[in-house]
Legacy VTK file of the C-alpha trace (Angstrom):
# vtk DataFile Version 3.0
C-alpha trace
ASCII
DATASET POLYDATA
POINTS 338 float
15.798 -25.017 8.084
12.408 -23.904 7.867
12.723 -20.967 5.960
8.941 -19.611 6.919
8.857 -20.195 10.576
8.889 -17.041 13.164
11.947 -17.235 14.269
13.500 -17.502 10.359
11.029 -14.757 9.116
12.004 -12.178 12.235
16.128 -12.754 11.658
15.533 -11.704 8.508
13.839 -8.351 9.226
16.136 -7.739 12.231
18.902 -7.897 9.099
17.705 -6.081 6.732
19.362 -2.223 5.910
16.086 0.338 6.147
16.449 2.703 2.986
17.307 6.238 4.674
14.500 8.726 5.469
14.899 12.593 6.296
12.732 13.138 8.741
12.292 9.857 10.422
16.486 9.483 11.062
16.804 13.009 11.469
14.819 13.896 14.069
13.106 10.978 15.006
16.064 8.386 16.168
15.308 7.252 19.094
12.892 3.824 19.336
10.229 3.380 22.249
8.675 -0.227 22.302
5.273 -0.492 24.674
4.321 -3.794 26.911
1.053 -2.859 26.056
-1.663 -1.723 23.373
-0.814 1.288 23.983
1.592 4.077 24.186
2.659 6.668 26.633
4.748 9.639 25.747
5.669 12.915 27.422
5.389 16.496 26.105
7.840 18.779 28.033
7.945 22.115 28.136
11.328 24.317 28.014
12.552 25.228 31.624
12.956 28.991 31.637
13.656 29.655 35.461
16.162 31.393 37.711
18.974 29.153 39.997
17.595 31.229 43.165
19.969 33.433 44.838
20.563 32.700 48.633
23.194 33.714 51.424
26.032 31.332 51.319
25.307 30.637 54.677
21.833 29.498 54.488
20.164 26.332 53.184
20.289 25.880 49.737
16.244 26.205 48.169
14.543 23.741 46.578
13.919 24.082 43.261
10.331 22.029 42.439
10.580 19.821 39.464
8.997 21.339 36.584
5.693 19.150 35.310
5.395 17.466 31.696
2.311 16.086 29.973
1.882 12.319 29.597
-0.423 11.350 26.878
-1.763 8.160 25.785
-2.812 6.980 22.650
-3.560 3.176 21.002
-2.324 3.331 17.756
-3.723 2.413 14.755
-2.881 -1.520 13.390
-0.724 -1.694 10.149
-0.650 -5.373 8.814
0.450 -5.779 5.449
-0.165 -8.604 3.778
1.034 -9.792 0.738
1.148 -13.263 -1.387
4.422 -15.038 -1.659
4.174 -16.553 -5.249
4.431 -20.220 -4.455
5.831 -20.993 -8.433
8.856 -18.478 -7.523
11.365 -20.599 -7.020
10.457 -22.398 -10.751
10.971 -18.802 -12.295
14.455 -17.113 -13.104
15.148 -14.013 -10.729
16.309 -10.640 -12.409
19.711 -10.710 -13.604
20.202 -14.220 -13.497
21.441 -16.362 -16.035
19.040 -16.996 -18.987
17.834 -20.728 -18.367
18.405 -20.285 -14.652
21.560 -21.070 -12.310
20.469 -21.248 -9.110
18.598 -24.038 -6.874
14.578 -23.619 -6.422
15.129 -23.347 -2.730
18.238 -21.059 -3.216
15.629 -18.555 -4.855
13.080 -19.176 -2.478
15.492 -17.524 -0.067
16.175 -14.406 -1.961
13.223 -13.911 -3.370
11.261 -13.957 0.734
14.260 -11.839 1.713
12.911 -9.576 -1.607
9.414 -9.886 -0.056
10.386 -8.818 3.268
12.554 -5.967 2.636
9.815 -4.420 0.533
7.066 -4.660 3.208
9.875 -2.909 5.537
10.178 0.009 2.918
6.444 0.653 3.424
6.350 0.946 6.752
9.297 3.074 6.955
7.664 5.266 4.374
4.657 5.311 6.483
6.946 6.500 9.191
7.907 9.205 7.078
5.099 10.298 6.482
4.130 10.061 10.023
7.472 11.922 10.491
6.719 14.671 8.372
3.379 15.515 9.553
3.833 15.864 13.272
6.809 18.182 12.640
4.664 20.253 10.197
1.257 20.505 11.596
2.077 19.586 15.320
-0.283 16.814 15.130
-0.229 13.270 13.238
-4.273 12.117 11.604
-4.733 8.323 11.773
-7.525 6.715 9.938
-7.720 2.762 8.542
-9.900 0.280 8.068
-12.179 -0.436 10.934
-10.351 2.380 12.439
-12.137 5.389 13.643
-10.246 9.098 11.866
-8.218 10.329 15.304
-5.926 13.546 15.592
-3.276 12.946 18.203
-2.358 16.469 18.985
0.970 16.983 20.725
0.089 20.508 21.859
2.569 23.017 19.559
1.862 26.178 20.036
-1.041 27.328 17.697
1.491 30.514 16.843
3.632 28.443 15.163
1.603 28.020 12.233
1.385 30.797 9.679
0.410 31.195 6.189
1.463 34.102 4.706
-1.532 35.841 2.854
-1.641 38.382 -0.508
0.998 41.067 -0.712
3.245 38.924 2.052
4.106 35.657 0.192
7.804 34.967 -0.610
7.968 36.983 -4.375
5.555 39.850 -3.521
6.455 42.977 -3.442
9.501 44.048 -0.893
9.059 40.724 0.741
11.734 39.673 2.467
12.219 35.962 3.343
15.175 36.109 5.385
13.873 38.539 7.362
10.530 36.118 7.938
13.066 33.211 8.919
14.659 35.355 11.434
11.457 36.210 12.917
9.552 32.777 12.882
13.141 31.378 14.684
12.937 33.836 17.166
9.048 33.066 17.852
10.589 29.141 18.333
13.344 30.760 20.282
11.271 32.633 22.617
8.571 29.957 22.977
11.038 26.667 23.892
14.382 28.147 24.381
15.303 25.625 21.315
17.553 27.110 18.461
16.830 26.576 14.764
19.215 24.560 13.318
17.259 23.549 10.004
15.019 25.004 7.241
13.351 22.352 5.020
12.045 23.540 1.671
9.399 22.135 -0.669
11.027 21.963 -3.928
8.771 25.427 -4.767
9.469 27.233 -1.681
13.397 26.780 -2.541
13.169 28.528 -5.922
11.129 31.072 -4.965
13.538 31.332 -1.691
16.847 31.286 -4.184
15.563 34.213 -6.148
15.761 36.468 -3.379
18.706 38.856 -3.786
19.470 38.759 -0.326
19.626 35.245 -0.348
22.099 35.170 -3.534
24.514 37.281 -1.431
24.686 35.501 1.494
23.994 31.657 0.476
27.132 29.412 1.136
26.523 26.318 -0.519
29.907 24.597 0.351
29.615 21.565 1.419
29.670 22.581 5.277
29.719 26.276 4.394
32.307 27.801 6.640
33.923 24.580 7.862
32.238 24.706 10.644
30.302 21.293 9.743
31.926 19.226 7.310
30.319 16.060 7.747
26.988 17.808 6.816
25.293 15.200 3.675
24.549 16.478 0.474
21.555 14.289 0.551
19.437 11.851 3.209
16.739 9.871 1.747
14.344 12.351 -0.336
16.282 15.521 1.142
18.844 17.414 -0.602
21.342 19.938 1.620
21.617 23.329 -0.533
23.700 25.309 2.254
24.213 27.802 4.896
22.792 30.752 5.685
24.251 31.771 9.072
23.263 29.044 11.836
20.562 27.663 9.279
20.620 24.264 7.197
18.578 25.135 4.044
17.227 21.726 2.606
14.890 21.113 0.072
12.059 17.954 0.222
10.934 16.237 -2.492
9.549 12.787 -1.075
6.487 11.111 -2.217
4.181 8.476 -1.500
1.147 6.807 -3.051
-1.947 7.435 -1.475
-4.858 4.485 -1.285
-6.022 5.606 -4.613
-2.488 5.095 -6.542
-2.468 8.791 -6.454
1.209 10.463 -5.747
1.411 13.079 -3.467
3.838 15.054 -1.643
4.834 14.323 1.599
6.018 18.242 2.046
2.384 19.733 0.762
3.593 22.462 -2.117
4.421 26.151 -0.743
5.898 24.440 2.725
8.784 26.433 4.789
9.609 24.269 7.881
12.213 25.636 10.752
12.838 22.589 13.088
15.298 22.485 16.379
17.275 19.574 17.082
15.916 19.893 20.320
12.505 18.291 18.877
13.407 15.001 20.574
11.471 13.021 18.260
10.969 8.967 19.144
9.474 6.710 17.486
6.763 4.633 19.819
5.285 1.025 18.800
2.567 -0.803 20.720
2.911 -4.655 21.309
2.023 -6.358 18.935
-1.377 -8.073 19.380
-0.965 -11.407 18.026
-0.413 -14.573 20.499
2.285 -15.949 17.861
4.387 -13.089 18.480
4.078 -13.481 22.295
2.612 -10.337 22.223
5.762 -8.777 22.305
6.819 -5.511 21.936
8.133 -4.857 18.494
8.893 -2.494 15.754
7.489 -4.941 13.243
6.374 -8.624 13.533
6.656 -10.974 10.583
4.521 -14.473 9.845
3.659 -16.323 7.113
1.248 -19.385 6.347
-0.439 -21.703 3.863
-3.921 -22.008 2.404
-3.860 -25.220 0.958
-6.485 -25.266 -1.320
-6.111 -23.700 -3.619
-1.919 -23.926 -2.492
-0.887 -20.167 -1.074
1.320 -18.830 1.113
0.694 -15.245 2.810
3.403 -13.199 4.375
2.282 -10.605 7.097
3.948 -7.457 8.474
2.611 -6.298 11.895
3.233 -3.096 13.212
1.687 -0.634 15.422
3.548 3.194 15.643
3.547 5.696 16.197
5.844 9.059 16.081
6.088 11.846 18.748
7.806 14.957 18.778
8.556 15.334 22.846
9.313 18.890 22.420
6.313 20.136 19.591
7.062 24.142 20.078
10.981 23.429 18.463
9.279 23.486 15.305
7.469 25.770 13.340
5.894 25.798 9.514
4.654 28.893 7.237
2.929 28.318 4.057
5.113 30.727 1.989
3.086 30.728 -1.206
LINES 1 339
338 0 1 2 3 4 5 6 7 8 9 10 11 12 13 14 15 16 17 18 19 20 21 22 23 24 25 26 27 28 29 30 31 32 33 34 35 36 37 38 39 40 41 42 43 44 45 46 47 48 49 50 51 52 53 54 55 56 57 58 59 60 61 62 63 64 65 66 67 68 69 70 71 72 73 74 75 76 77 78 79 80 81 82 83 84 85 86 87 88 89 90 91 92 93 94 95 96 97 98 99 100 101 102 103 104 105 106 107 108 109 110 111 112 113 114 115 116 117 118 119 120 121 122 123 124 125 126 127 128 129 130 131 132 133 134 135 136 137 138 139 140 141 142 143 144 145 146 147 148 149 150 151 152 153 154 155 156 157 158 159 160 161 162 163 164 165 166 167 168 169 170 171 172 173 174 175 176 177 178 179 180 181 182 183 184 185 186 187 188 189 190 191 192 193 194 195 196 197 198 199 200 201 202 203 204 205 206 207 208 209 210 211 212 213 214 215 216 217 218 219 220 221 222 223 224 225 226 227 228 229 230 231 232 233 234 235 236 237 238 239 240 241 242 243 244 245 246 247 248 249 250 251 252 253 254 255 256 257 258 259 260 261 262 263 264 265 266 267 268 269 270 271 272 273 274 275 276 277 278 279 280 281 282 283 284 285 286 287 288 289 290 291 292 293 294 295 296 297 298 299 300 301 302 303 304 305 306 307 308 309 310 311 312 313 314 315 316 317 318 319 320 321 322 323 324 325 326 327 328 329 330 331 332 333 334 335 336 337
């Protein structure tokens, strides 16, 4: 068996476990794959009409179907490529026996399965990222090599953005953050019809938020508070569940990335408060892939691999091409808090 060809290299990825991610599983779960470059996606809005009164006798009136935006966007390329280390299978792998157990071709195996799985965790942590950004700001920024900077906007209401200024920030004077989270669901309440089930914390939001003597009084922090949702998590991927607070989730955020630089940064920025709905309907889209050895299918991801063979190496490839939409944008909203 070839262990490199196409067919090999995409069983592999099909198989592999994805680490978990917050916001991506959370709210984005659904998958869209496009025939094409690029990718279509509706933005609905939240149907707040009357079922029309009429005489029994009469004929029943017809209710026109209520319009949605369709946008369309080519997303951005991701292709990461990476060197497969063509004396691997000469070398001992972690944890194995000192002198070496296993066949060269037995650790070629693991070690391209090792390969693989780490250029998977990349892109789903540049789905997370992707994630987290159209949920907060209502909008996702793409910018690459080659690649001109674009802002796909999804349209969220420009109200449901706040940052709360001197005198109002959670920890001033008489400020009361419950009361804020009340009114900032309501505003999502009144805008979609969509409840707030969630309220996602950066890590300095949450101890400002836990000082609050309000808060202290009230907070369950069961696991599933009142019963009423045991199978609630105490953590998914980089999120950790810290209770109840009537209908709200309170979570706190602490995920990171490395930026081009080798810079960490937050994906939650510092001072974040997010309410989200799980009513966002959040799918994740991927254009085909453009390369003729993957049939120009349509794909989450599209592995290959190949030799230069002087001097003797072997690239691996990852192929991508996503995108993620929140179909409902207004059944979120975000306050800078600090």
């Amino acid at each position: 068996m070839d262990l490199f060809s196409t067919n090999t290299l995409t069983a592999v990825v099909d198989s592999l476990i994805r680490p978990p991610s917050f916001f991506l599983d959370r709210y984005f779960p659904t998958i869209e794959t496009s025939e094409t470059e690029e990718i279509h996606f509706d933005v609905t809005d939240a149907e707040e009409r009357l079922a029309p009164f009429v005489s029994p006798l009469v004929e029943g009136k017809i209710v026109e179907s209520q319009g949605f935006n369709t946008k369309t966007f080519k997303p951005a390329y991701i292709k990461d490529k990476v060197v497969f280390d063509p004396f691997s299978p000469l070398k001992r792998r972690a944890g194995e026996a000192i002198g070496g157990s296993a066949r060269p071709m037995d650790r070629t195996a693991a070690n391209l399965a090792d390969a693989l799985a780490k250029q998977s965790v990349r892109l789903t942590r540049r789905l997370e990222v992707m994630a987290a950004e159209a949920l907060r700001a209502g909008q996702v920024t793409v910018a690459g090599d080659g690649y001109p900077t674009v802002v796909v906007d999804y349209g969220r209401n420009a109200g449901h953005t706040v940052t709360l200024g001197a005198g109002s920030k959670w920890g001033d004077a008489g400020i009361k953050p419950l009361d804020d989270l009340e009114d900032w669901a309501t505003t999502v309440l009144d805008d979609s019809g969509s409840t707030i089930t969630d309220v996602v914390m950066s890590p300095d939001a949450w101890r400002k938020f836990r000082e609050d003597a309000d808060v202290k009084a009230i907070l369950d922090n069961r696991r599933g508070g009142d019963g009423s949702n045991l199978s609630l998590v105490r953590r998914l991927g980089h999120a950790t569940f810290q209770g109840n607070i009537g209908d709200f989730d309170i979570w706190v955020y602490g995920g990171k990335y490395k930026d081009s630089a080798g810079v960490r940064q937050s994906i939650l920025p510092a001072g974040t408060v997010m309410l989200l709905s799980s009513d966002v309907d959040g799918r994740r889209h991927f254009g085909a892939i453009r390369d003729e050895e993957a049939g120009f299918q349509a794909r989450e991801m599209f592995p290959k691999s190949w030799i230069k063979k002087d001097p003797s190496v072997r690239y691996l490839l990852m192929q991508s091409a996503p995108l993620t939409v929140p179909y409902r944008p207004d059944a979120t909203f975000t306050a800078t808090v600090l």
